[in-house]
C-alpha positions in Angstrom: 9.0 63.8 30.4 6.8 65.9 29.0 4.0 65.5 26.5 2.6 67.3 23.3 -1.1 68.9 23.2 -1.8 65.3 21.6 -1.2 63.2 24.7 1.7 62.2 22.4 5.0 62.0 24.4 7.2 65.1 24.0 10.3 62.9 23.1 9.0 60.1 20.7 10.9 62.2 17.8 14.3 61.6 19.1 13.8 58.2 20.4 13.1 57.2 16.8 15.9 59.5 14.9 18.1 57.6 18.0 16.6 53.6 17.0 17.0 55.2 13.3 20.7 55.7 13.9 20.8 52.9 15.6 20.2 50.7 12.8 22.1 52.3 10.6 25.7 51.2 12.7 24.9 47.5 11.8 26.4 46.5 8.4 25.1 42.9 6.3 27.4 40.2 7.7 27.6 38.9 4.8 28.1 35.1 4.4 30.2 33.4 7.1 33.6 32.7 6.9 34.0 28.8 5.1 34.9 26.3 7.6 37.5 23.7 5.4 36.7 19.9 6.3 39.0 17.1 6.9 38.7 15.5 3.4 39.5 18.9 1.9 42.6 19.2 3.7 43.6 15.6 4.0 43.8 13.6 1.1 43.7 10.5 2.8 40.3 11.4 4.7 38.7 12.2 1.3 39.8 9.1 0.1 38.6 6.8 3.5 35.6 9.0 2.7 35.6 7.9 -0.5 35.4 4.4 0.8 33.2 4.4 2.9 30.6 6.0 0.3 31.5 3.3 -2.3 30.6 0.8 1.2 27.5 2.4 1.3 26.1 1.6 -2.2 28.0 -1.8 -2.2 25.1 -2.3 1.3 22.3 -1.6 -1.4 23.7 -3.8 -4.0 23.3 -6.7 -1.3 20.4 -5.8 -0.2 18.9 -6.0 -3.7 20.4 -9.4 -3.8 19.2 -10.5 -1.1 15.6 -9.4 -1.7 16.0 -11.3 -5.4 17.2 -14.3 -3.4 14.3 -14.0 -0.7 11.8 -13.8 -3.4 13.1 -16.3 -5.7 15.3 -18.6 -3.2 12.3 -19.1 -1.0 9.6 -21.8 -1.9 6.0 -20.8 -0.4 3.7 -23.5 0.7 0.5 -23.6 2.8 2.4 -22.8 6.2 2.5 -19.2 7.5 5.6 -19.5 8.6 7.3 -19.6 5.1 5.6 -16.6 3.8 6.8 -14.6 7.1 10.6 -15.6 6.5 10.2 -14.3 3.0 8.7 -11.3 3.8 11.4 -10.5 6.4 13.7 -11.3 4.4 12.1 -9.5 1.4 11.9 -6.1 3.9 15.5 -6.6 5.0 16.4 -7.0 1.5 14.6 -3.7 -0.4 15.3 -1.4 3.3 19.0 -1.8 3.1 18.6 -1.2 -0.9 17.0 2.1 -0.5 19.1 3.0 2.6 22.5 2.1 1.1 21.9 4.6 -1.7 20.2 7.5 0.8 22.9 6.7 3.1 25.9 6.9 0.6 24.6 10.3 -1.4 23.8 12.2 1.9 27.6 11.1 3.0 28.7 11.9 -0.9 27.5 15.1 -0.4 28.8 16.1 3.1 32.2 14.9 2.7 33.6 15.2 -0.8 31.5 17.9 -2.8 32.1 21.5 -2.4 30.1 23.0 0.6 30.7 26.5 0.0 27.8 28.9 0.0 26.9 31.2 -2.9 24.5 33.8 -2.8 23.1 35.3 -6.2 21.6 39.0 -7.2 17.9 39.3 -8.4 18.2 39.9 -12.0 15.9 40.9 -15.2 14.8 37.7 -16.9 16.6 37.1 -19.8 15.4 33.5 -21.5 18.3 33.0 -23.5 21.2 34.0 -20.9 18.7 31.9 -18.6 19.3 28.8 -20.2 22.9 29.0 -21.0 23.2 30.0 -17.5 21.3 26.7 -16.5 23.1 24.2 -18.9 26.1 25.9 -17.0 25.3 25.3 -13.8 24.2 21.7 -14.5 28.0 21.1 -16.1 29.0 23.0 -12.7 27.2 20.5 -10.6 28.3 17.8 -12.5 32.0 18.9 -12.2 31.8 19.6 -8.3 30.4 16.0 -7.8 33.9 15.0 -8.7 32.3 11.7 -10.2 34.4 12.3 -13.1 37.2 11.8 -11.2 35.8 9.3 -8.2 35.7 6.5 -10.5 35.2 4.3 -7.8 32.2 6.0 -6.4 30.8 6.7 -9.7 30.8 2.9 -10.4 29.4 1.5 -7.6 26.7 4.3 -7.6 25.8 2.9 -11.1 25.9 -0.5 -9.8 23.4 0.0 -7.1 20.8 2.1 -8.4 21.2 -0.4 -11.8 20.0 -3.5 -9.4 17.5 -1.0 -7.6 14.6 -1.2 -9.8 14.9 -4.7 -9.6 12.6 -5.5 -6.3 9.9 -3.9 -8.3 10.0 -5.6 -11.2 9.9 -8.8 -9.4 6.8 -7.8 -7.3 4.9 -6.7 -10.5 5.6 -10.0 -11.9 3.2 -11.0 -8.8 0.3 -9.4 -11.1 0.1 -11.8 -13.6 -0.4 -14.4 -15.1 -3.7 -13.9 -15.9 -6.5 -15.3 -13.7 -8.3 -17.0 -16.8 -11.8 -18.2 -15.4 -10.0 -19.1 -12.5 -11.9 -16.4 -10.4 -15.4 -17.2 -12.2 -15.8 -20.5 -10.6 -15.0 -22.1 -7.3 -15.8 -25.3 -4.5 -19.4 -25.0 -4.8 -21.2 -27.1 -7.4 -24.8 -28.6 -7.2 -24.9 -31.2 -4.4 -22.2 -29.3 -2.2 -23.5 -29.5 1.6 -22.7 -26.0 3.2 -20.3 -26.6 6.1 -19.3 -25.0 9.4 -16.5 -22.8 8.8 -13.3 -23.6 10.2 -14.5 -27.3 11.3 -16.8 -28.6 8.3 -19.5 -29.7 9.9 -22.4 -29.8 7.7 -25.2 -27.7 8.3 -28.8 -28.6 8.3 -31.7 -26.6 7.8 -33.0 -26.7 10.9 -29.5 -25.8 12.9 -30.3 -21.7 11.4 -33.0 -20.3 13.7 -34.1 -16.6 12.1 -31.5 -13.5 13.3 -28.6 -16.4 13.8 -25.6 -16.3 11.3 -23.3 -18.7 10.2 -19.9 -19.1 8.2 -20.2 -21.3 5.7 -17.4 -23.3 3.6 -17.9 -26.2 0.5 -17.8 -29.3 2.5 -14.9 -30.6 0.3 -12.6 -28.4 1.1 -10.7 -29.6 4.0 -10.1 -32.3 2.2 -8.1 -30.5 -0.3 -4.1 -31.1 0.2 -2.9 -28.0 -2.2 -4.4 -25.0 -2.9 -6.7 -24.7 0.4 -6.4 -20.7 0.9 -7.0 -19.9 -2.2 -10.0 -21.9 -2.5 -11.3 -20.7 0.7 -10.5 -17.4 -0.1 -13.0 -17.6 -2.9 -15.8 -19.6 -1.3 -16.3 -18.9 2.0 -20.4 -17.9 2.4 -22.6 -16.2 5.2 -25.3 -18.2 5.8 -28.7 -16.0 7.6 -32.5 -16.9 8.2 -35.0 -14.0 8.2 -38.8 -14.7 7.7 -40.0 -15.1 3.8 -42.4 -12.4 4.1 -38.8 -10.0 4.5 -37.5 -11.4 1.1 -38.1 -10.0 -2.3 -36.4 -12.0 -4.8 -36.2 -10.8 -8.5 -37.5 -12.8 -10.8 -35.8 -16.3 -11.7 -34.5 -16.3 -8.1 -37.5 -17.4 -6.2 -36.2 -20.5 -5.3 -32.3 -19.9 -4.6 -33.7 -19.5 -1.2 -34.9 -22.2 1.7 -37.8 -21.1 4.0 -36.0 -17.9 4.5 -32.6 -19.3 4.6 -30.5 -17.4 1.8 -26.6 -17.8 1.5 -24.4 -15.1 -0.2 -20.7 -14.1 -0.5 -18.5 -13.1 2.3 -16.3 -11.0 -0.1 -16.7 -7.7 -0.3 -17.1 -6.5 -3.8 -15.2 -3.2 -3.5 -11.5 -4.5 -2.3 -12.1 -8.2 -1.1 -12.5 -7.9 2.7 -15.0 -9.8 4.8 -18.0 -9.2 5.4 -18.3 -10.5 8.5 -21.0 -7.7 10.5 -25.1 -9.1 10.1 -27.2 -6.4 11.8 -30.1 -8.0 12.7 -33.0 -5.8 13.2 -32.1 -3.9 9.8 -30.9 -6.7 8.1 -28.0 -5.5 7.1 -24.4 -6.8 6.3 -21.3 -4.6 6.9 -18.2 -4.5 5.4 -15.8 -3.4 8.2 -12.6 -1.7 6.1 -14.9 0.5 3.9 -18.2 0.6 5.3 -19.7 -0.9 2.3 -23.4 -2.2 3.7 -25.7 -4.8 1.7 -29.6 -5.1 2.2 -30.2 -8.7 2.9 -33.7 -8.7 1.9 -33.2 -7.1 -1.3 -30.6 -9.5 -2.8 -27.7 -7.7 -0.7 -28.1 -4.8 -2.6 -25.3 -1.9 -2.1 -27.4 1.0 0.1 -24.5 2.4 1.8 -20.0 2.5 1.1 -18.4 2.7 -2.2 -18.4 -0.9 -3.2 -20.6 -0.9 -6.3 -22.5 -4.5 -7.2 -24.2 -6.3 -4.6 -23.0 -10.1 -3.0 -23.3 -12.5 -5.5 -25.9 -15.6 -3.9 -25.6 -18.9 -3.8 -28.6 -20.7 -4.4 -29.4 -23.1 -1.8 -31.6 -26.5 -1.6 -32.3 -28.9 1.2 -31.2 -32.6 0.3 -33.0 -36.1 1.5 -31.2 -35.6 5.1 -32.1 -32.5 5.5 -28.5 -30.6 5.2 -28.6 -27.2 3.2 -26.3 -28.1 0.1 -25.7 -25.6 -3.4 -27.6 -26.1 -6.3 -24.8 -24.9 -8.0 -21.7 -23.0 -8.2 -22.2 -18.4 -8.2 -23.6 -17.0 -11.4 -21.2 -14.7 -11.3 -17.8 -14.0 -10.2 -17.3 -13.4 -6.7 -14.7 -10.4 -5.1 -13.9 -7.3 -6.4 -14.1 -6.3 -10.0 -11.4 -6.9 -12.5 -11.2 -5.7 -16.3 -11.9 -8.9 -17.7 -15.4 -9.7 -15.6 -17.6 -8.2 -18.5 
């Protein structure tokens, strides 16, 4: 093998006229030869086929019945176990809904409409010929469906994706009605002793030793028989003692505080969670889902997170036994915000 004065080798010419020639013997393939299925051969197998798509969507009609029966059939009370059958129930329900209709047009598709491969030339755009060519295609698609002549596909199809909206508009009826002032007010009222949360023991001033925390709940309310989690969720307090000197109250607040004790809301005002982390040496509260982080000393003011308005306080006395009790209920709404909070 030799090589030119370029260090070049002497044959590199005719190894490329020979790939060159090479590539010229190969030919497009072209599309590859269409494989007939069973149902298009066997009339019987596209109408089993048939069948068994029009089984499919019949599975989502039931499973949108039974989510409608789950979520109308089933009573909730205060047990956790009720809400859990629901919600299974409820899943079950609005999976095979979704599935039955997936399920049924993926098999649609495979079995009964054409599966023939078409391959189309680039063209100059022409915006007229454009659309008539789309309105033909879609009357193409329409026509290779066969659902013009599948009456029983076409029906059941319409019956299941009728009923699928359905679950949704039952779980927006889960929005309303309107809370009212329902969310403005709650357990605490002037004379409430603050409690031990879950066992209600009542608190007294001198249990809270500065840096110690406590969860607090209204007194009354394990004695409520209805409605317990819902008052609960609304009214549940952390209690915390720092020294006076650390506390700069605005003006009109000075006394919703006792000796450094102060109590303020364990919902987070961004989405609701609990604020249940009290750093100690910063004085700090954490919300754990967002990071949201309140300074205790300056009335819980937002410093860190995206919730936006501090933790409303509840003011706080001492009565004649020396428990901590409310002087009255929050002076503002408690939780997240809402459109009619003002």
């Amino acid at each position: 093998m030799g090589d030119h004065s370029d260090g070049t080798p002497a044959n590199s010419d005719a190894v490329a006229k020979a790939g060159h020639n090479e590539v010229d013997k190969f030919q497009d393939p072209g599309l590859p030869p269409h494989r007939l299925r069973l149902a298009d051969t066997d009339p019987k197998a596209a109408k089993r086929a048939e069948r068994q798509v029009a089984i499919l969507f019949g599975i989502s009609i039931v499973g949108t019945l039974v989510f409608l029966l789950a979520y109308f059939g089933i009573r909730l009370d205060d047990t956790i176990a009720t809400l859990r059958l629901q919600n299974l129930f409820m899943g079950l329900g609005i999976g095979f809904a979704m599935l039955g209709i997936g399920t049924g047009i993926v098999h649609w598709a495979r079995a009964l409409m054409p599966d023939h491969e078409v391959s189309e030339l680039r063209h100059e755009l022409r915006p007229e010929a454009d659309r008539v060519a789309a309105v033909q295609i879609v009357d193409d698609i329409v026509e290779e469906t066969g659902i013009k002549r599948r009456p029983l596909i076409r029906n059941t199809l319409i019956g299941a994706m009728a009923l699928a909206p359905l679950p949704a508009i039952a779980i927006f009826r889960d929005l309303g009605p309107l809370p009212g002032n329902s969310l403005r007010h709650t357990l605490w009222k002037k004379g409430e002793r603050l409690s031990r949360d879950p066992d209600g023991t009542p608190i007294k001033a001198s249990d809270v030793t500065i840096g110690s925390a406590f969860h607090v709940i209204p007194e009354s309310l394990n004695k409520l028989e209805t409605g317990k989690l819902n008052e609960k969720a609304k009214a549940v307090v952390l209690l915390m003692r720092l020294n006076p000197e650390d506390l700069h109250p605005s003006p009109g607040r000075e006394d919703w505080s006792y000796n450094g004790i102060v109590a303020y809301s364990k919902i987070c005002t961004h989405v609701g969670c609990p604020v249940a982390l009290y750093e100690q040496q910063t004085h700090h509260l954490l919300c754990p889902c967002h990071q949201s982080t309140f300074d205790l000393t300056r009335e819980c003011k937002v410093i860190f997170g995206p919730a936006v308005r501090p933790l409303p306080q509840l003011p706080i006395a001492v009565d004649g036994d020396g428990y901590l009790v409310a002087q009255s209920d929050f002076h503002e709404p408690v939780g997240p915000s809402f459109w009619e909070r003002g």
